[in-house]
N, C-alpha and C positions, 0 to 999 in steps of 0.2 A: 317533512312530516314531523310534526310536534307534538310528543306527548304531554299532556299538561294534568296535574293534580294541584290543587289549591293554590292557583296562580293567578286573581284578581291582580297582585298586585306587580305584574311584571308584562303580563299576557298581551296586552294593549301594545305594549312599546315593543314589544320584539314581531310582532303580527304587525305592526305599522312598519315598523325600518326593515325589513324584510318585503316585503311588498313594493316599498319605496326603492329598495335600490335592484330589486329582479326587475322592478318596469323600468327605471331608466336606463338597467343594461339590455332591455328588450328580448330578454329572456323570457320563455315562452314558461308559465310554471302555473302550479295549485299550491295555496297552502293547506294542507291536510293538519288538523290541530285535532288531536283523539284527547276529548277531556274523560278524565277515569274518574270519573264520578265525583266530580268536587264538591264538598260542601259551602262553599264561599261562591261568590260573584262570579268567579269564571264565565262558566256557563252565558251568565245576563250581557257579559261583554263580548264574547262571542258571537253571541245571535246578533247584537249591536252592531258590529262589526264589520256581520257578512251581508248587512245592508250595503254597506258601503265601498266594502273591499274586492270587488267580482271574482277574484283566484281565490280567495278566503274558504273552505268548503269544514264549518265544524263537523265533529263525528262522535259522539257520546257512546261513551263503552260502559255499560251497564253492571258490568263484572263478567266474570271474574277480574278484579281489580289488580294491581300492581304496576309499574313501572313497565316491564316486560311484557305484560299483557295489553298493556295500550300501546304498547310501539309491535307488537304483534297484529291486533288489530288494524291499525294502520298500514302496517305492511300486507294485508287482507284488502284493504280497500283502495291504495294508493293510485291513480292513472298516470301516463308516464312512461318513458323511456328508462329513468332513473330515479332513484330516492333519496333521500337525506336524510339521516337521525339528527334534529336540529332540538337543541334545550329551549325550553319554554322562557326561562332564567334569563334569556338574555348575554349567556357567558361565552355566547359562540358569536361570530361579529359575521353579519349578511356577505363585505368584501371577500372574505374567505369563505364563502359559499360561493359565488361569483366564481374566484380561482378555481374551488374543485370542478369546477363543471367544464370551465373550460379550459385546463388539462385533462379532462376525460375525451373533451371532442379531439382533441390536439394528438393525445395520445393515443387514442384508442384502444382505453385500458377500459377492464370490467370493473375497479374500485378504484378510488381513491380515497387513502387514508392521511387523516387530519394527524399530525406530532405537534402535542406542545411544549418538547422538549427539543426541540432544533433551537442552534444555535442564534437563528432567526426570529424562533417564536418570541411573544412575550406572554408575560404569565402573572396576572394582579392579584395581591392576595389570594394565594392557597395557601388553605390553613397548612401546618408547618407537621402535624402529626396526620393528616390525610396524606401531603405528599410524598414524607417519609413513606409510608405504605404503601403509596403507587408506585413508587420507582422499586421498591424491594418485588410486585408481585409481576409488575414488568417486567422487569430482569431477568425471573424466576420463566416466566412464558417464552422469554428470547432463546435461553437457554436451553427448555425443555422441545421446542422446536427450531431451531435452529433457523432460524431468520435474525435481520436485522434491527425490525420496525422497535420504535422502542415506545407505542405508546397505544397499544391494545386496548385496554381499557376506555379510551376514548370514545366517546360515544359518537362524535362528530366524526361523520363518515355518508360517503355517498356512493350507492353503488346502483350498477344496471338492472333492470328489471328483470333478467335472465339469470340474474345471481339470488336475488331473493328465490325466484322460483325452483334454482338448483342446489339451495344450500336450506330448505323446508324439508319438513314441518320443524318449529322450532319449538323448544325445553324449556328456555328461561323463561321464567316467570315476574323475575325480579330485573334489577341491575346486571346481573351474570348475560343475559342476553347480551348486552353490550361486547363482550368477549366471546360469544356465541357465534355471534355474525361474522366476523372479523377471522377467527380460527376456523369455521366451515368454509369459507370461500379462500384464504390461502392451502390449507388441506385438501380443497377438493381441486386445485388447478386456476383458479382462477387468475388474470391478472390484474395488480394491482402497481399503484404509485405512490411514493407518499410525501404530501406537501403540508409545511410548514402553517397553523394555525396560533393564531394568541386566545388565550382564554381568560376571562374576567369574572371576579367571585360575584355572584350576584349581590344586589343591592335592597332586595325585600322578599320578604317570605323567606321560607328555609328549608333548606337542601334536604331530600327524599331519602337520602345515602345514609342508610344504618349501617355500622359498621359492623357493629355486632352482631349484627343478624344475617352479613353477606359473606363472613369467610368461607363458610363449608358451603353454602352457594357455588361461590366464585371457582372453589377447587373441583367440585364435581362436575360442572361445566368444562375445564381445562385437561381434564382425567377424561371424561369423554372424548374430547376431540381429539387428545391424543391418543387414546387408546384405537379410534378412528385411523391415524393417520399409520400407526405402527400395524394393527389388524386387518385393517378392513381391502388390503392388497388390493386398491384404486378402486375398488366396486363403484365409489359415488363421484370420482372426479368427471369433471367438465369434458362434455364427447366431442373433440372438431370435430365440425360438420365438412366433407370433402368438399372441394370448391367444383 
């Protein structure tokens, strides 16, 4: 699932190499691409597209707008086993989508979460004052929950269809979902794995990521979940089903 805002100029190439390489691994998929209302081309190259592309299925979010609200929606409509939070940008690479899926089948975990700070990942041009700030608000999340994962934030992440459903209705509206998702479903019990991704800065158009406008976002999202995980004495975790 892709959400896309004013992404003529990338939308094409990551809607093609994604398609391209889920059919020749014979992976059974939709692409679900939630445009949030673009003002630019999107749209035209979309519809273009799902002429041609038969998993292709656009989905036009009419507002409320945001980031969080088209990858909302999309987690509203998605079919499927499992989902993907996949960037329009192109910064997430289809082979490592390939991987998380099948460590999901392999493992038979309920997520698999993307790090692109393994010693394996690689990582192209991140601006140098964004990462600085990801690794301080990561750290700050490892800490305050006590886990290992060191890259939250991440958006790239695939999880089972049984986790969106138990880790709903969601709050974010912005960016901060991204930390939303990822904090509800280890909070509530689920399991997860986490396999090494690369990331690359996009190469047109320009990143949706205000900084300014997402700190006290980000915090009240994390203040939530924790306050969940200390409060809410397991009310919402994950119920096995006896065999």
């Amino acid at each position: 699932m892709i959400p896309a805002y004013n992404e003529e100029g990338c939308i094409e190439g990551t809607v093609r190499a994604l398609a391209q390489k889920l059919g020749a691994e014979k992976i059974t998929h939709e692409i679900l691409v939630v445009n949030d209302n673009s003002k630019d081309g999107t749209q035209k190259i979309l519809d273009r597209l799902a002429l041609e592309i038969p998993s292709l299925r656009p989905l036009f979010n009419a507002g409320p707008n945001g980031f969080g609200m088209a990858v909302r929606k999309g987690l509203e409509n998605f079919s499927g086993d499992a989902v993907a939070v996949y960037m329009a940008d192109a910064s997430d690479r289809p082979e490592d989508l390939v991987r998380f899926w099948r460590v999901m089948e392999s493992k038979k975990v309920d997520c698999v979460f993307g790090s692109r700070f393994h010693r394996s990942s690689k990582v192209v041009d991140y601006p140098w004052f964004k990462l600085t700030l990801n690794r301080f608000v990561n750290n700050l999340i490892r800490l305050l929950f006590g886990f290992r994962y060191n890259d939250a934030t991440n958006a790239f992440k695939l999880y089972g269809a049984h986790v969106i459903r138990g880790t709903g209705p969601f709050l974010s509206p912005h960016f901060n979902l991204t930390v939303e998702l990822p904090l509800k479903a280890i909070v509530r019990g689920y399991s997860y794995t986490v396999v090494p991704n690369d990331w690359i800065n996009r190469k047109a158009g320009e990143s949706k990521l205000k900084i300014k406008e997402m700190g006290s976002r980000y915090l009240f999202i994390i203040l939530y979940c924790l306050i969940e995980k200390w409060l809410s004495r397991g009310d919402y975790r994950k119920k096995e089903i006896p065999l």
